[in-house]
NUNU-554763 format. One line per 10 residues: number of its first residue (from 1); for each residue x, y, z of C-alpha. Coordinates in steps of 0.1 Angstrom, whole numbers, plus 5000, padded with zeros to 4 digits. Layout:
N
NUM> X/Y/Z ~ ... .
***
This chain:
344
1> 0594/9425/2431 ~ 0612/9452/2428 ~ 0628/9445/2389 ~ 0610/9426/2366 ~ 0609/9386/2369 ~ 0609/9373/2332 ~ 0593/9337/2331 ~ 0589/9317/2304 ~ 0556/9296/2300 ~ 0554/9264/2275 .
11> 0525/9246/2268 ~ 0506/9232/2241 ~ 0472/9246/2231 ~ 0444/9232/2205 ~ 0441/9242/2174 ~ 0404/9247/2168 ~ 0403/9237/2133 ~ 0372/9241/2114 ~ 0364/9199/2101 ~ 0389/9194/2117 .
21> 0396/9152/2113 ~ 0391/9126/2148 ~ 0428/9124/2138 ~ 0438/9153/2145 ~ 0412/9160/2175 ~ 0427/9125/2192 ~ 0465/9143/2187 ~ 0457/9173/2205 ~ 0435/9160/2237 ~ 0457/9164/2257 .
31> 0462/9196/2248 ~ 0446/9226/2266 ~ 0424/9257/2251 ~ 0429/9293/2240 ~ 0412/9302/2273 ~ 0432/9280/2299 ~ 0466/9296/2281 ~ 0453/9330/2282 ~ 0440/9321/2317 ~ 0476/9305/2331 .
41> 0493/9339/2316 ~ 0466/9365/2330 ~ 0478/9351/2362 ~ 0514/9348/2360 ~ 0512/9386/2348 ~ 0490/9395/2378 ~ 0514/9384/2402 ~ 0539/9406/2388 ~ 0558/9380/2362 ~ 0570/9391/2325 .
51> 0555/9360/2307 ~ 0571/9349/2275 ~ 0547/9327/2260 ~ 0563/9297/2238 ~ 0544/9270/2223 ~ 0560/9233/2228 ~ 0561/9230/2188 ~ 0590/9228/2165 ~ 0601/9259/2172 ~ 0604/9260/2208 .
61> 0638/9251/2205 ~ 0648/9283/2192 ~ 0629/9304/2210 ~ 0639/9290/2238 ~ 0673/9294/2234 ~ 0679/9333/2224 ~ 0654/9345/2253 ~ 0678/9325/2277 ~ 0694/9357/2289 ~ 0664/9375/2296 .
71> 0642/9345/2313 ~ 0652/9332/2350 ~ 0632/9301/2348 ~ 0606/9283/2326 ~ 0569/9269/2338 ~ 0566/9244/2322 ~ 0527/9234/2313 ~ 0540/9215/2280 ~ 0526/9181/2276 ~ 0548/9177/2242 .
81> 0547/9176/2209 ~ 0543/9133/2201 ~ 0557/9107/2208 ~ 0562/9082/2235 ~ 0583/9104/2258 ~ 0572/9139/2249 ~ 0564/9152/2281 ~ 0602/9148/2284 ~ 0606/9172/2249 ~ 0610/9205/2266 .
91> 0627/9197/2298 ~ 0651/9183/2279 ~ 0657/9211/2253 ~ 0659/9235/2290 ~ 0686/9209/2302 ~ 0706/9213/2270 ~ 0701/9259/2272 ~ 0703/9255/2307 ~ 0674/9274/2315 ~ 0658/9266/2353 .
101> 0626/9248/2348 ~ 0597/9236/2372 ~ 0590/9198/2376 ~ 0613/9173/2376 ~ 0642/9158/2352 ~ 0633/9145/2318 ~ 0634/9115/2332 ~ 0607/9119/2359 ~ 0583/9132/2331 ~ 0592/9104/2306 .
111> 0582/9081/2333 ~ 0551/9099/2346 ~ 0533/9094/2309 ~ 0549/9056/2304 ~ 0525/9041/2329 ~ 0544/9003/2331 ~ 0577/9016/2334 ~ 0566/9037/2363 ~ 0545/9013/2380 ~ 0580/8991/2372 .
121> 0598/9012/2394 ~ 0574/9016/2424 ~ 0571/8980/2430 ~ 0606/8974/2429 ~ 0609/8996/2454 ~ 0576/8979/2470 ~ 0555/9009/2469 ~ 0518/8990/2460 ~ 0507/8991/2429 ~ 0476/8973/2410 .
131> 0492/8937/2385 ~ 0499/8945/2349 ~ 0509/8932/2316 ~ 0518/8956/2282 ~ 0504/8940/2254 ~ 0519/8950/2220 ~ 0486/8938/2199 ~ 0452/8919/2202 ~ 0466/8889/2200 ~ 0490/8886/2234 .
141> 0480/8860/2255 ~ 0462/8875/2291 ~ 0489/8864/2317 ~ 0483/8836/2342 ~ 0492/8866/2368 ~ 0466/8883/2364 ~ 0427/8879/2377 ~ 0398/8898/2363 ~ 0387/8921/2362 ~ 0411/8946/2342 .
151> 0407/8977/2330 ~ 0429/8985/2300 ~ 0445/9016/2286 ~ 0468/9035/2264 ~ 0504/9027/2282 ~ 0512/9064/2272 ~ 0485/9085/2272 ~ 0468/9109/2300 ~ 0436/9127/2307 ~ 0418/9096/2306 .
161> 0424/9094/2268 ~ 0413/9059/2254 ~ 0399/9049/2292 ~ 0363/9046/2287 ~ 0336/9028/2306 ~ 0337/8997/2288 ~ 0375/8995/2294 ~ 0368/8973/2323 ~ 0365/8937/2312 ~ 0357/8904/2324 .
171> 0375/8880/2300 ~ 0401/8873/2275 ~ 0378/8882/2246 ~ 0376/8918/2258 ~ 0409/8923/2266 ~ 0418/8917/2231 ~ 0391/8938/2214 ~ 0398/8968/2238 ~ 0438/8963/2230 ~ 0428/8968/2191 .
181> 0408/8993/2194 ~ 0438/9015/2218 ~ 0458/9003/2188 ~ 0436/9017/2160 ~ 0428/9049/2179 ~ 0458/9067/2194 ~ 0488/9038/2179 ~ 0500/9020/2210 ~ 0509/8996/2232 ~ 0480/8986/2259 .
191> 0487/8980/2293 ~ 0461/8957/2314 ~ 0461/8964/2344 ~ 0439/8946/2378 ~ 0411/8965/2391 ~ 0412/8972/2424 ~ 0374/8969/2442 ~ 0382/9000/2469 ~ 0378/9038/2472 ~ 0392/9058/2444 .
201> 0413/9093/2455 ~ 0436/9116/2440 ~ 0464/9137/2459 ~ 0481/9163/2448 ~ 0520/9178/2461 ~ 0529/9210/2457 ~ 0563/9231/2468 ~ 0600/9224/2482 ~ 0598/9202/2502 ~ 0564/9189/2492 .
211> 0533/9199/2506 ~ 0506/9172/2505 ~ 0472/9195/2493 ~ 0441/9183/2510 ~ 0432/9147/2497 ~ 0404/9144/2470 ~ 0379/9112/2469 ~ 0361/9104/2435 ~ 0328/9094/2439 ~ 0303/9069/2415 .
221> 0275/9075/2432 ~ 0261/9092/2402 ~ 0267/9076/2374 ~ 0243/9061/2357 ~ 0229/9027/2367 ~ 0255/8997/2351 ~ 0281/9020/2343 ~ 0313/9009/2359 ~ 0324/9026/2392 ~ 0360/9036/2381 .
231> 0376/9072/2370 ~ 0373/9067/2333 ~ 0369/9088/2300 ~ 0330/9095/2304 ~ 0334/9098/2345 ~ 0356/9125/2346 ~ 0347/9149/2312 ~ 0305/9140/2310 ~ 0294/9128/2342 ~ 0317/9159/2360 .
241> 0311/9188/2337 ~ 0294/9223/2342 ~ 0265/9208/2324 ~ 0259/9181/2351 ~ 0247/9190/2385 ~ 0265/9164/2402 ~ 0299/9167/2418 ~ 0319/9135/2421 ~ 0349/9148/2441 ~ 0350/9151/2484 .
251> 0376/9177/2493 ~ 0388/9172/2518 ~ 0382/9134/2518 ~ 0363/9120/2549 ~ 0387/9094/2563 ~ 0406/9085/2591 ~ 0438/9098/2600 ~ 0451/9066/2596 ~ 0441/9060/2562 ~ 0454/9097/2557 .
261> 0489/9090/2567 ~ 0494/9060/2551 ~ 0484/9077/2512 ~ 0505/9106/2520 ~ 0535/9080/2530 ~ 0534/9065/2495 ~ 0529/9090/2474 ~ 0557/9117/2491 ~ 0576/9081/2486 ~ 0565/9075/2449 .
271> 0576/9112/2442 ~ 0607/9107/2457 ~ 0613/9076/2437 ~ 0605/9089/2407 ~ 0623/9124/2405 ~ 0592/9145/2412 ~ 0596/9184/2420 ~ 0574/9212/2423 ~ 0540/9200/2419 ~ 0520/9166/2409 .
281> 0488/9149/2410 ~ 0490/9110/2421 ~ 0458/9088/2413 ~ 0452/9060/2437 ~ 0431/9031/2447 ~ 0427/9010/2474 ~ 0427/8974/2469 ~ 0400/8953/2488 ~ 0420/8951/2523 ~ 0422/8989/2522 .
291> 0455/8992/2509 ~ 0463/9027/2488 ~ 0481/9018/2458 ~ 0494/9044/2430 ~ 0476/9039/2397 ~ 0494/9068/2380 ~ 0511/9102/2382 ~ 0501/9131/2365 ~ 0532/9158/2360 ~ 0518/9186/2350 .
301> 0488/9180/2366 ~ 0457/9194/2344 ~ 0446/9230/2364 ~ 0414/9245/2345 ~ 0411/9276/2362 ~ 0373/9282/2363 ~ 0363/9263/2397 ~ 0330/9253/2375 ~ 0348/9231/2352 ~ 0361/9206/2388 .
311> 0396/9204/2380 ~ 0413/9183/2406 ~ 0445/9196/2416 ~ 0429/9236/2414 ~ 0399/9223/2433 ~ 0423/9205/2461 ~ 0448/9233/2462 ~ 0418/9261/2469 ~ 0403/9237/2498 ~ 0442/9244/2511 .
321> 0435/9281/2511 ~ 0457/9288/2477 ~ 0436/9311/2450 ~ 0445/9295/2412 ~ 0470/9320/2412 ~ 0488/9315/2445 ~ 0488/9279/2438 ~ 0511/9291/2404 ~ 0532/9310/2425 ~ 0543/9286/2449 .
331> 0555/9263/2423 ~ 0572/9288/2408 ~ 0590/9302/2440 ~ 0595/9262/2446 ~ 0612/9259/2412 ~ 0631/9289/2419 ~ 0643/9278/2449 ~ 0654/9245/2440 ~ 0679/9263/2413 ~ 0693/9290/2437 .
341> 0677/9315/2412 ~ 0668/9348/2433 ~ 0632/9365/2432 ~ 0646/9397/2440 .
***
């Protein structure tokens, strides 16, 4: 580049408070450390990028606005401040400056983090997706609809937060006491949702027009003895760690073409559905007739840049021949694409 390309780069990092309360550590687990923010911006400045750093806080707002002359577009890494919809926060504030941003609408990221009113919208539009209920407390009745087992989780929450092992259950008893506990811990609804008895995979998209990256299948294999085979809490952050020797995760995945055209079909569907640009991570399932159905989507997707640590959408995006930093540039040139926004 022959000028300098300003960027700015929101996120939210952790505050590594000294006794600090499970309060406050629940708040900010979605967040991401010191070293993945200094990582993301080491790389953005390495392939040439002025980064202006600004943390999703209160004050984003502001800062946002007076470097809108001097930024031509925002990644956006923010997973928002709190509440229900706060992935939405900072797209939102760029919509209102009118600062170019990667990822979709507020919209599409509001709906990304609500998981019911996105699985809403996929089966209206008859893209498979597991049965659910939202439960408001411990004390709604377990629909008629639905056939155990379920799994239950936060209806707004990502990186498995309040998904643990024991969140599969096998009667009403359990759904209940898993719905209170969600409810004490991180103050929200519950949604139960059917497990699905198939193979478990994860697919990230990345550019304009999407690019499906090479499919990813999480394995059980290794977990211990009686713990359930699904991609909860203690699955994906202790039983796939640097500490472990085990590696959960087949990229590419071995299946058959078939199989392979029919999970990239729904999710470049889903994606379309649901207002999706630049980059995303879709979690699926198969059901027991082999069916892929979307569990979730993950906008931002999580990207820990040390290969060690497993993250899925780096990990997928490298068996596609893109370093950590490539990967970053091509949803930036996507973003800037999108917007008309020149990278000379």
């Amino acid at each position: 580049m022959s000028d300098p390309y300003h960027i700015g780069f929101t996120y939210n990092i952790k505050h590594q408070r000294r006794n600090a309360t499970q309060a406050q550590m629940m708040r900010e687990a979605e967040f991401d450390t010191p070293e993945t923010i200094r990582a993301i911006t080491d790389a953005l400045s390495s392939l040439g990028y002025v980064v202006h750093q600004i943390e999703a806080n209160e004050l984003a707002y502001e800062k946002l606005r007076a470097l809108k002359k001097k930024i031509h577009l925002v990644f956006n890494f923010a997973e928002g401040l709190r509440g229900r919809d706060r992935e939405s926060q900072i797209p939102a504030m760029l919509e209102m400056i009118g600062i170019p941003y990667t990822g979709g609408t507020p919209l599409s990221y509001a709906l990304g983090l609500n998981k019911a009113k996105c699985k809403e919208i996929l089966a209206y539009h008859n893209i498979p997706t597991p049965r659910w209920q939202v439960m408001k407390n411990g004390n709604d009745a377990v629909s008629q609809n639905l056939r155990f087992p379920l799994i239950i989780k936060p209806l707004a929450e990502g990186s498995s937060k309040g998904i643990h092992s024991d969140s599969l259950v096998h009667n009403s008893s359990d759904v209940h006491k898993r719905v209170r506990r969600i409810r004490a811990t991180v103050e929200g609804k519950a949604i139960v949702e059917e497990f699905l008895e198939g193979r478990e995979f994860t697919v990230g998209i990345i550019g304009t027009p999407f690019r499906i990256l090479p499919i990813i299948e999480i394995t059980f294999g290794e977990l211990p003895q009686g713990m359930p085979k699904f991609d909860h809490y203690e699955a994906k952050w202790i039983y796939d760690s640097p500490d472990c020797a085990t590696d959960p995760l087949v990229c590419p995945a071995r299946i058959s073409a078939e199989l392979r055209k029919k999970i990239a079909s729904i999710v470049l569907e889903s994606a379309r559905i649901l207002g999706i640009k630049d980059w995303a991570r879709f979690d699926i399932r198969l059901d027991k007739k082999g069916v892929p159905n979307i569990l979730e989507v993950n906008c931002p997707p999580g990207i820990l840049p040390d290969p060690k640590d497993n993250s899925r959408f780096p990990r997928a995006a490298r068996a596609g021949g893109m370093s950590f930093r490539e990967m970053l540039d091509t949803v930036i040139k996507s973003c800037a694409r999108r917007y008309g926004v020149r990278m000379t």
